[in-house]
C-alpha positions in Angstrom: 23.5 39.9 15.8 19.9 38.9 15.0 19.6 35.3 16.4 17.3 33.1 14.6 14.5 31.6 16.7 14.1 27.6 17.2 13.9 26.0 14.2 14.3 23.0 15.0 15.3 21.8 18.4 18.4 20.7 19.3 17.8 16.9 20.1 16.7 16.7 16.0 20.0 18.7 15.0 22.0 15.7 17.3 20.4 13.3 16.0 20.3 14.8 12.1 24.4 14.5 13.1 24.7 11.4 14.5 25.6 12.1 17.7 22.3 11.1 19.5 19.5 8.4 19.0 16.0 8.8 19.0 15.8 6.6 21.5 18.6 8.3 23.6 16.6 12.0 23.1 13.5 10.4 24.9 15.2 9.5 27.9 16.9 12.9 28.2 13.9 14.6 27.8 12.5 12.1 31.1 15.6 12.7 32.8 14.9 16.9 31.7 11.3 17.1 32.8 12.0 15.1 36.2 14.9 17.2 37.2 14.0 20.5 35.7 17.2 20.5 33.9 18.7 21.8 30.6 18.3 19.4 27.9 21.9 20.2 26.7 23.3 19.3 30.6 21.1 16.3 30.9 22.1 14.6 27.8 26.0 15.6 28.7 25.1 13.8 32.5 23.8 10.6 30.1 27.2 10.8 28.9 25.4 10.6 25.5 27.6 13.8 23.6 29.9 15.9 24.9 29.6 19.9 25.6 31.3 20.4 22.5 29.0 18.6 20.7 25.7 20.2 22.6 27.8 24.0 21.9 27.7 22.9 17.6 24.3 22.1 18.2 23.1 25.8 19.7 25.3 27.2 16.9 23.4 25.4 14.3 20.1 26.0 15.9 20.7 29.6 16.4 22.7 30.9 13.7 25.1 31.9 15.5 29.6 31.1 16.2 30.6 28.5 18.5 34.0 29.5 20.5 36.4 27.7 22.0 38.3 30.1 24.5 41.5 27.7 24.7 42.6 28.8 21.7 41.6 32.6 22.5 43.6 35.3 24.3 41.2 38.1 25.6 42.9 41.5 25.9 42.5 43.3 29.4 41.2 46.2 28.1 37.8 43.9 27.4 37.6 41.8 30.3 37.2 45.7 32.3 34.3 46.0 30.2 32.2 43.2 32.5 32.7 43.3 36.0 33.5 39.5 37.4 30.9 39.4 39.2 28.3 39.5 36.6 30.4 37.3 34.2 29.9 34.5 36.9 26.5 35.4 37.6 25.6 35.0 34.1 28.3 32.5 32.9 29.8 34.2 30.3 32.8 36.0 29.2 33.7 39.2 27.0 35.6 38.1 23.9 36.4 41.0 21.5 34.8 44.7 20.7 34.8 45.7 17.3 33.3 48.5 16.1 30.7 49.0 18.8 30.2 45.8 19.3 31.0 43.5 22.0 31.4 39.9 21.2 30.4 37.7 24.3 30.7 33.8 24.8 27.6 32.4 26.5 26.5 29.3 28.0 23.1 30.1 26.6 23.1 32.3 23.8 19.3 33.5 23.8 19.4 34.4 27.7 17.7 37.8 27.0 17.9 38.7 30.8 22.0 38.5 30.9 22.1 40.4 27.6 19.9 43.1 28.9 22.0 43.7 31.6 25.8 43.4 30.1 24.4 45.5 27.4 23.2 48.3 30.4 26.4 47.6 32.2 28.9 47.9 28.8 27.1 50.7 26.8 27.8 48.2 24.0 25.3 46.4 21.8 26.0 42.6 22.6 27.1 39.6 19.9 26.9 36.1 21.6 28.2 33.6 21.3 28.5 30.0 22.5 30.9 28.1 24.3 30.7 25.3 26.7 30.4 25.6 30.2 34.2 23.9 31.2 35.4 26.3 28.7 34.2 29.2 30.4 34.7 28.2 33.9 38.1 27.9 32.9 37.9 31.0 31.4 36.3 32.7 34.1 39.3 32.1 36.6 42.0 32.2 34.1 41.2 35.7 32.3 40.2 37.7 35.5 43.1 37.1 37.1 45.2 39.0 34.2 43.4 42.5 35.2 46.2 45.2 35.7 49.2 45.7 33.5 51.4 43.1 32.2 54.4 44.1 35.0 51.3 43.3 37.9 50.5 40.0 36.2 53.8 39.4 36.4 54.3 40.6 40.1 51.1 38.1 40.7 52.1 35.4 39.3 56.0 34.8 41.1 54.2 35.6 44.6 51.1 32.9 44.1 51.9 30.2 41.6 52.5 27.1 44.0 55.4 25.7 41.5 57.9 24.6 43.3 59.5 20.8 42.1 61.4 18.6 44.4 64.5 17.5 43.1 63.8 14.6 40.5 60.7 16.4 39.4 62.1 18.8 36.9 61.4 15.5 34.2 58.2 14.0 35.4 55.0 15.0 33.2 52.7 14.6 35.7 53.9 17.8 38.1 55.2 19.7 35.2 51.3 19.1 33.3 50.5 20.3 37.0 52.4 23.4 37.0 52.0 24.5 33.3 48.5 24.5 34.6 48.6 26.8 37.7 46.0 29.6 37.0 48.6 32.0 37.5 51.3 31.1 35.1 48.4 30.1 32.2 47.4 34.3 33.4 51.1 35.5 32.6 51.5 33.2 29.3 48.3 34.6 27.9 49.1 38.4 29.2 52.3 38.3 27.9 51.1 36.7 24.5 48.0 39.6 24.2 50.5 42.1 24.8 53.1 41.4 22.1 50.5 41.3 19.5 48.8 44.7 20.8 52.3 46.2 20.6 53.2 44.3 17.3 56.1 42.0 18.3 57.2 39.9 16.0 59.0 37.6 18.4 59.2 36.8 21.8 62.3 35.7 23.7 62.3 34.1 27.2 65.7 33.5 28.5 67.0 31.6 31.7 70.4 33.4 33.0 72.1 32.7 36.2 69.2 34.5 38.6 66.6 35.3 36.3 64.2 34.4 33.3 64.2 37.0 31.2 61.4 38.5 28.7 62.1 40.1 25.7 60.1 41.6 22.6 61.3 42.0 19.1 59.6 45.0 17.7 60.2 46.9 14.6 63.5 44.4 14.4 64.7 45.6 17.9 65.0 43.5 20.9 63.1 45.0 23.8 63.8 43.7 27.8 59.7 43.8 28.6 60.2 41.7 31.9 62.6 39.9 34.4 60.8 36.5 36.2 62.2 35.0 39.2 64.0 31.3 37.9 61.4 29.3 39.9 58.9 30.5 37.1 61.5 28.8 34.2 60.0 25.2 34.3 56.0 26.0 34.4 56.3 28.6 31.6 58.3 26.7 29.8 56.1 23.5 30.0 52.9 26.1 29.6 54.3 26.7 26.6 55.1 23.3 25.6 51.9 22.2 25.9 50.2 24.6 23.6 52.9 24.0 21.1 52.0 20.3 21.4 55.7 19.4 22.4 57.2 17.0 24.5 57.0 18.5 27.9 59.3 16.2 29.9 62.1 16.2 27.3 64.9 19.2 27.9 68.2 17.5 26.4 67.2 18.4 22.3 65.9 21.4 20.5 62.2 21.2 19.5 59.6 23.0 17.4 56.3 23.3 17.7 53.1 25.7 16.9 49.9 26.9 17.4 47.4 29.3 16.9 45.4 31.8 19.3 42.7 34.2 18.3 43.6 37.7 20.5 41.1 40.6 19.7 39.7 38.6 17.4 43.0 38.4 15.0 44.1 34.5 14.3 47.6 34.8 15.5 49.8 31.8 14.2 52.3 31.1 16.3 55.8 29.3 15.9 57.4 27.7 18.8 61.3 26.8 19.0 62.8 25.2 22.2 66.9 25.6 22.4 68.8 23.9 25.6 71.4 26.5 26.9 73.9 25.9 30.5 71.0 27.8 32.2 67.8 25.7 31.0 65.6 26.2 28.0 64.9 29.2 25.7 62.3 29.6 23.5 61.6 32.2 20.9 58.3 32.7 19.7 57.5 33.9 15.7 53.9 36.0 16.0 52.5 35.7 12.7 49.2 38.0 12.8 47.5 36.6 9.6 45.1 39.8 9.5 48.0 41.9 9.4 49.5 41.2 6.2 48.2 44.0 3.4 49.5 42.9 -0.2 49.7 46.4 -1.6 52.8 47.1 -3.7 52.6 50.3 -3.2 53.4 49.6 0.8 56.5 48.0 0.1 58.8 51.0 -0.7 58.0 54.9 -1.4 60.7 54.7 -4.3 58.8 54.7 -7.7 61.7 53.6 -9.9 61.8 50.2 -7.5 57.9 49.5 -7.9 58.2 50.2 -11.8 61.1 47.8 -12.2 59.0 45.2 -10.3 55.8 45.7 -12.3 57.8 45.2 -14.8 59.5 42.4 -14.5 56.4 40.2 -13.4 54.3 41.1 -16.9 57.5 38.6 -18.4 55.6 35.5 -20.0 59.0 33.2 -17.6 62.0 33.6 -16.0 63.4 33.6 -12.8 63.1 36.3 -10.1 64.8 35.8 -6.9 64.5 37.5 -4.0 67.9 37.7 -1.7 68.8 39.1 1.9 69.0 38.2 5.6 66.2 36.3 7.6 64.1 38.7 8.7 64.4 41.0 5.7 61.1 40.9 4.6 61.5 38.2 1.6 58.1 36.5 2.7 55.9 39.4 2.0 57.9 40.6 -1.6 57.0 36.8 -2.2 53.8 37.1 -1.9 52.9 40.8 -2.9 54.4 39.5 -6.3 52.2 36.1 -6.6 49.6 39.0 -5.5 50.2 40.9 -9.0 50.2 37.1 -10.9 46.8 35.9 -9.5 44.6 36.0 -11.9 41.7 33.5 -12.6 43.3 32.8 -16.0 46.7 31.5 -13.9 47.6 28.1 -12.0 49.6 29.2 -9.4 51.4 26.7 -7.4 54.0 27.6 -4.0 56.1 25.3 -2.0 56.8 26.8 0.9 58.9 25.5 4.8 56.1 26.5 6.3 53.2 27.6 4.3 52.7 30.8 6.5 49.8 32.9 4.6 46.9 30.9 3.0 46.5 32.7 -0.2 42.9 32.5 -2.5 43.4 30.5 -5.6 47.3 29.9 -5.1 47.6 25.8 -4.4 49.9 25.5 -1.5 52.1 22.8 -0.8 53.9 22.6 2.9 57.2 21.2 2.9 57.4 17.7 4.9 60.6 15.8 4.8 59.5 13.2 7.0 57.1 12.0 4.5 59.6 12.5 1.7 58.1 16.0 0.8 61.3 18.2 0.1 61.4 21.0 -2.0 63.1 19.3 -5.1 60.6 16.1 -5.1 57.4 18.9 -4.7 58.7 20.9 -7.4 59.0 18.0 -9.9 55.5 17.1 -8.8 54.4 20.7 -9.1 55.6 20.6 -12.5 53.0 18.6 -13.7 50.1 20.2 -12.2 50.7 22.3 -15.3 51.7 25.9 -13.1 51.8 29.0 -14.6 53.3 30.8 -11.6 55.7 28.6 -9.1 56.9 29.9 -5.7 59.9 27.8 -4.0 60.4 28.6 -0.8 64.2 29.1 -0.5 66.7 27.9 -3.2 68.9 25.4 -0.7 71.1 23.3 -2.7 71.8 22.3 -6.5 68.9 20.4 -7.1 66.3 22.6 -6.4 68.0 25.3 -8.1 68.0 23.2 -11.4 64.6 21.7 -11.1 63.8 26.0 -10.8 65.5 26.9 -13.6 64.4 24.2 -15.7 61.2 25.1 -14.8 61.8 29.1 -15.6 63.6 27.9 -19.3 60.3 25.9 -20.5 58.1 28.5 -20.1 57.1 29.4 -16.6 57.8 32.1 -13.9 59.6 31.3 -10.7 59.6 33.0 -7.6 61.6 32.2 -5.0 64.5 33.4 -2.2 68.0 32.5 -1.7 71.0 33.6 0.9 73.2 36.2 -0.2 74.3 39.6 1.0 73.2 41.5 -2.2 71.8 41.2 -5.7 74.9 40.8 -7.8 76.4 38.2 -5.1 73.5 35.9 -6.3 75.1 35.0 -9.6 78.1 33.8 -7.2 75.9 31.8 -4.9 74.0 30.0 -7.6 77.4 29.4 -9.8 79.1 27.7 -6.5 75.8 25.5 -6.3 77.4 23.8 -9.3 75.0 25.7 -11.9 76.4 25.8 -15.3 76.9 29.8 -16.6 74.5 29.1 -19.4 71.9 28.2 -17.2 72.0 31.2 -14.4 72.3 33.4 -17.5 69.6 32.7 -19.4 67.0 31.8 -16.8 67.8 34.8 -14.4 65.3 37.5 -15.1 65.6 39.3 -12.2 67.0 39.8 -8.4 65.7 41.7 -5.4 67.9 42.8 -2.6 66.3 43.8 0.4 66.3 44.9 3.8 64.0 46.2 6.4 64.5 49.7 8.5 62.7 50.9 10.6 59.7 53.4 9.4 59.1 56.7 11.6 56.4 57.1 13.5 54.0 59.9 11.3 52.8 61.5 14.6 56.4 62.6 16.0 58.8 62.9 13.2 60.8 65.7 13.1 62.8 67.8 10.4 66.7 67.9 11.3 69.9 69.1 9.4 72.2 65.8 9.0 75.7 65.7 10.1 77.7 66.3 6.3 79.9 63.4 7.8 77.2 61.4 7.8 75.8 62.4 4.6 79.6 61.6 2.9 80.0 58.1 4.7 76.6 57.5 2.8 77.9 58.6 -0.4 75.8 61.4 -0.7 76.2 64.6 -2.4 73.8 67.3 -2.9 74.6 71.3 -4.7 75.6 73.8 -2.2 72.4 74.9 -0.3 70.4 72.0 -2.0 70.2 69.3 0.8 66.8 68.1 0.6 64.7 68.0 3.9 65.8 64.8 6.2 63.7 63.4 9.2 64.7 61.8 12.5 62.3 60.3 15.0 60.5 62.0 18.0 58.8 60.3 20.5 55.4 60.2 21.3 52.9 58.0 22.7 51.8 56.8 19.5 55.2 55.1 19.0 55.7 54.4 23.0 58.6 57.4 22.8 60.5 55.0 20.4 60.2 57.6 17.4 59.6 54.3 14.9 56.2 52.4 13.9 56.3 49.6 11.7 58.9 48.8 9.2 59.7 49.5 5.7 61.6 47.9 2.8 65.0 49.0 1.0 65.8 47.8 -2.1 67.8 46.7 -5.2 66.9 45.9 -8.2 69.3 43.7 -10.8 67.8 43.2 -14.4 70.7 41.5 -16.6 70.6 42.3 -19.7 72.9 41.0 -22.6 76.2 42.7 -21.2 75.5 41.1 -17.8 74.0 38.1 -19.3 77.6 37.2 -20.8 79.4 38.7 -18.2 78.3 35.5 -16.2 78.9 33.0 -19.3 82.4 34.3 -19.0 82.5 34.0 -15.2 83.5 37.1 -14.2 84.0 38.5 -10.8 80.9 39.9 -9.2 82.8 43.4 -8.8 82.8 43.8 -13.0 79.2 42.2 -13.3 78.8 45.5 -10.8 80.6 47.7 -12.5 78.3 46.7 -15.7 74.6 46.8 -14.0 75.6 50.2 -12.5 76.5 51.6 -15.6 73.3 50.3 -17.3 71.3 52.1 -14.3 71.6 49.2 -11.4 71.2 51.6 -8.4 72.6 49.6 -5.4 70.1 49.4 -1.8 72.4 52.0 0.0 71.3 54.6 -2.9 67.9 53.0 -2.4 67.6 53.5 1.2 68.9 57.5 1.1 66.0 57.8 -1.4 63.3 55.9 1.0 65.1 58.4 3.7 64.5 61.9 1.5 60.5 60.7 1.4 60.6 61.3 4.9 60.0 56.9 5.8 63.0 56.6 7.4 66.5 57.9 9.3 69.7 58.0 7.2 71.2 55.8 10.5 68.8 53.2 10.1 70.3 53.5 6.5 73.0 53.2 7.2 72.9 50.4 9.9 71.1 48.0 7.0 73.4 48.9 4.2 76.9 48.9 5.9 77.9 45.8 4.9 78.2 45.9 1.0 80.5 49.6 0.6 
């Protein structure tokens, strides 16, 4: 990064911003010259701004980002970059490499000497940039400590962390604000935070049983044991976590929710926190939402071209409604927004409503559900209504009246998006009609319903070709000419995919159209098995079929087929 030389100096820039006084500058600039101390640390001292303010003020003088390493999880593999000793020699601390470049958080930005030498040190061409001095004092003991692997951290942190509580002390803020401050436990949170989102965990579980606190990971939909704490460590992680999820840290009787967001690698993770009391003490599960992860490409979602042209399809409608159904988990979020992806156009108004708003999207108005305020999703949706939308996305379908303020909406001329609970397509006609919707109104607002799950995908580097077992291939409902089985895969193993065979997830899918048959098929309330029978007939190929298809393009095994599809034959 090319910084910019002086300007103007940074007294003018805190004074330009209010923070300082002409009057105030003059006597920092005494207190400076007599002392032979930085301006920034003098006019701190005077108790005039604070360091965040002087740390703005070098980024504005400079050109260049201003950093606060709370809210930022280093990865290991950095912090080796810089020895400690030079970090604390020069005061700063490695933040991120990208592409040759190593991104560094300085006390003073334009100290050509420290940069000479980390960039001699490193091999790397160096980025600064600033942060304030308690920021990286912190940082200096907290990050250094979590060299080695996450099982040494671990190891580290139950031998050192002085945590014990008295009896009585397991509700007092004070020693658990103490505790959920220990070097060594804020070491293991942020270790075991960096390391779920290198591995791409979407959640994280920590568990108190009878002896133990237990760590596991969620990846590819698959709970993973990653680590097992001794139970003293159960209150200071637990508080830890509390207080970066803002929550109340003495209170263990009631569930709570909180959330907050890290930067790790340089990737704003957003994460959900959710407290649960059990016989044993606390869980909490934490949702990883890595906002730079999310690609809306259609063409990711599924390797089946009929699906993708049915979708295409249905979202050049002028209105209707298109709901999207299956499990928590199933991916519903990202179909959601890959379709708003396809409608945003300068020439639309697209408006969401969404429990929480969990991607920020360019051009799409979104509205975060807040009950507490009176913010549900029926009273946002008859507000969004005249905000004169083209495009609406509801968040989930819940009850009867947001289901009729959506299919008013989809009647007069608008398209809806939204998701709803049901175990397939077809069974969404059911759910809606038990709402307490009248026939006439699912029939003619419904324009479309996607069924989905996720399966695993296999891992590109290891998969290999395999023969499957005809048992398998009959349970499936698969049949294929004599000596014309296509060519299946099943996983390997390889370092790649940490011997697991699977890397990342795909979609399965079903895709229900009615048409007139179907359309009075539901006037006439009939069972969901005949409204079946009909869509299959009229080319309705249900997810199992789907999900054999996904497996034939080589994306996935026929078990994890047939795992996600055994519920509906």
């Amino acid at each position: 990064m090319v910084i910019n030389k002086k300007k103007q100096h940074l007294g003018d820039i805190l004074i330009d911003n209010g923070i300082l006084s002409s009057v105030q500058l003059d006597e920092a600039l005494r207190v400076g010259k007599r002392t032979s101390t930085r301006i920034g640390r003098v006019i701190v001292n005077l108790g005039y701004a604070t360091e965040e303010d002087i740390a703005n003020g070098l980024a504005i003088q400079f050109g260049i980002p201003s950093v606060m390493l709370t809210t930022m999880i280093v990865d290991p593999e950095v912090l080796k970059l810089i020895p400690e000793t030079a970090a604390r020699k020069y005061n700063l601390v490695p933040v991120s490499l990208e592409d040759g470049i190593l991104k560094v958080a300085m006390l003073d930005p334009i100290d050509v000497v420290a940069i000479d030498e980390i960039e001699k040190i490193t091999k790397y061409h160096i980025d600064p940039l600033v942060s304030t001095e308690t920021e990286i004092s912190k940082a200096l003991d907290q990050y250094y400590g979590m060299e080695g692997s996450f099982e040494e951290v671990v190891a580290k942190a139950s031998k050192n962390a002085d945590i014990e509580l008295l009896d009585g002390e397991e509700t007092a803020p004070d020693k658990l604000h103490r505790i959920a401050g220990e070097t060594s436990v804020v070491q293991l949170v942020n270790m075991m935070i960096s390391r779920a989102v290198m591995d791409g965990v979407s959640d994280i579980h920590i568990e108190p049983d009878d002896d133990t606190l237990r760590i596991r990971f969620r990846v590819d939909g698959v709970l993973i044991e990653s680590a097992n704490l001794q139970m003293k460590m159960h209150p200071a992680v637990i508080s830890r976590l509390k207080v970066l999820g803002d929550l109340d840290i003495a209170e263990k009787r009631l569930p709570q929710d909180g959330r907050f967001i890290v930067k790790v690698a340089s990737r704003d993770i957003d994460i959900r926190l959710s407290t649960l009391p059990t016989i044993f003490g606390e869980k909490v599960v934490m949702r990883l939402l890595d906002k730079g992860k999310m690609i809306l490409d259609i063409e990711r979602l599924t390797p089946v071209p009929e699906t993708l042209d049915a979708i295409r399809k249905v979202v050049k409608r002028p209105h209707g409604m298109i709901l999207l159904t299956g499990p928590t988990g199933s991916g519903k979020t990202t179909t959601a927004y890959t379709l708003l992806s396809l409608l945003n156009t300068m020439d639309k108004n697209l408006v969401t409503v969404e429990d929480p708003v969990e991607y920020h999207l360019k051009r799409v108005n979104q509205v975060h559900v807040n009950p507490k305020v009176g913010i549900t999703f029926a009273s946002a949706l008859r507000h969004i209504l005249r905000q004169d939308p083209d495009v609406v996305l509801i968040g989930e379908i819940r009850d009867k009246e947001t289901a009729e303020i959506a299919i008013h909406a989809a009647l007069t001329g608008h398209i809806v998006i939204s998701t709803i609970h049901t175990n397939d397509a077809v069974g969404t006609v059911s759910r809606l009609l038990n709402m307490g919707i009248e026939p006439y109104l699912v029939s003619s607002s419904l324009s479309c319903v996607v069924g989905q799950r996720l399966v695993r995908k296999l891992c590109e580097s290891c998969k290999v070709e395999y023969e499957p077992d005809p048992e398998l291939l009959k349970e499936l409902g698969v049949r294929f000419p004599e000596g014309k089985v296509p060519t299946f895969y099943k996983e390997g193993g390889c370092k790649a995919c940490k011997g697991t065979g699977f890397k990342g997830r795909i979609g399965i899918y079903e895709v229900l159209m009615p048409d007139d048959s179907i359309r009075a098929s539901i006037v006439a309330l009939q069972d969901s098995s005949i409204i079946s029978d009909i869509a299959r007939k009229q080319g309705f190929k249900p997810m199992r079929v789907q999900g054999v298809k996904t497996a034939m393009a080589g994306e996935t095994t026929l078990e994890e087929v047939l795992q996600a599809t055994q519920v509906f034959d």
